[in-house]
N, C-alpha and C positions, 0 to 999 in steps of 0.2 A: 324654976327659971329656965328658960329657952337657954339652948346654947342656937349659936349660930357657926357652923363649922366649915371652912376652907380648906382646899386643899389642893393641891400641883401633883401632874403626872407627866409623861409624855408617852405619846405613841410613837410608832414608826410612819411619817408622812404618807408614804407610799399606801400605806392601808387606813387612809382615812375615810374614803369610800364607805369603805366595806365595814368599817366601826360605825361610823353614822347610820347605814342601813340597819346593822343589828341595835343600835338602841331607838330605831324607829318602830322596831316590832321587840320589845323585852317582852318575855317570856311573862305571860298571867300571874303564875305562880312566884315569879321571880319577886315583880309589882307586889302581888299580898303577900309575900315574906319581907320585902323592904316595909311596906304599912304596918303591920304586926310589930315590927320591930322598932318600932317608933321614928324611921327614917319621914319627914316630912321636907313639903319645899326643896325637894332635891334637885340640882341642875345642875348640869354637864356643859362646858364651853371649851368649844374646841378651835386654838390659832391655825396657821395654814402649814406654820413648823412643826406640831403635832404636841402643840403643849397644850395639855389638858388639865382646865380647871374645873375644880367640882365644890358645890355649894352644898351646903345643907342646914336644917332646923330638927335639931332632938334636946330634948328633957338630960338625957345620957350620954354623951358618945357612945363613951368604953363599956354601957352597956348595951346598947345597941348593937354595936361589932359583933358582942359575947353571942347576944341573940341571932344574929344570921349567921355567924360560925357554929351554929348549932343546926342548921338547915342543910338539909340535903343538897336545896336546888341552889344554892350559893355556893354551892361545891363545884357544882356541873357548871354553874354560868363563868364562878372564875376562870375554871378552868377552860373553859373553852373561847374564854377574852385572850389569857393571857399571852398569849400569839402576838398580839398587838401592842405591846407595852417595849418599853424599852427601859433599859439598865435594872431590871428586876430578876434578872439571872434565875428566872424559871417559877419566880415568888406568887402568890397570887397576890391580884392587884390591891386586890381590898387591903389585903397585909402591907403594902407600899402606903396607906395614906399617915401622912401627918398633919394632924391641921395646924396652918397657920399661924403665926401671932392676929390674933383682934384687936387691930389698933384703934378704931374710928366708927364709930357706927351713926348713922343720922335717922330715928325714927319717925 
């Protein structure tokens, strides 16, 4: 069964720019490490206060995670996001997500 998973971030406003331009070009490698890993249907929505929602479709979460915390290039990518995030006191971002309660869904 699909899950469907949600999730809240925020960034720092001032570098929304510069977030949007880096996930206009993600890294090739980044992309077939998310695919492999069963991240589907992924989407990123960004307010103008820097709260960032993120969507996604996996078979697993928790293993999914398992799987790109096993990736090099998920190392490299958090780390060089995590600039941009706010209240994660140095965390990588991925390790910030909780998904949501799923209250409603209309197929």
């Amino acid at each position: 069964m699909t899950q469907r998973i949600c999730f809240q971030l925020r960034i720092n406003p001032i570098h929304a720019a510069e977030y949007k331009e880096r996930h206009a070009a993600v890294w090739p490698e980044m992309l077939e490490a998310l695919t492999k890993s069963g991240w589907k249907n992924y989407s990123l929505f960004l307010d103008p206060h820097g709260v960032l929602i993120g969507y996604l479709e996996c078979e697993d979460f928790d293993e999914c995670v398992r799987l790109m915390n096993e990736t090099d290039i998920n190392a490299k990518w958090q780390a060089s996001m995590a600039k941009f995030f706010l209240g994660l006191d140095g965390g990588a971002p991925d390790g910030a997500i909780v998904p949501l309660e799923h209250i409603f869904y209309l197929p």
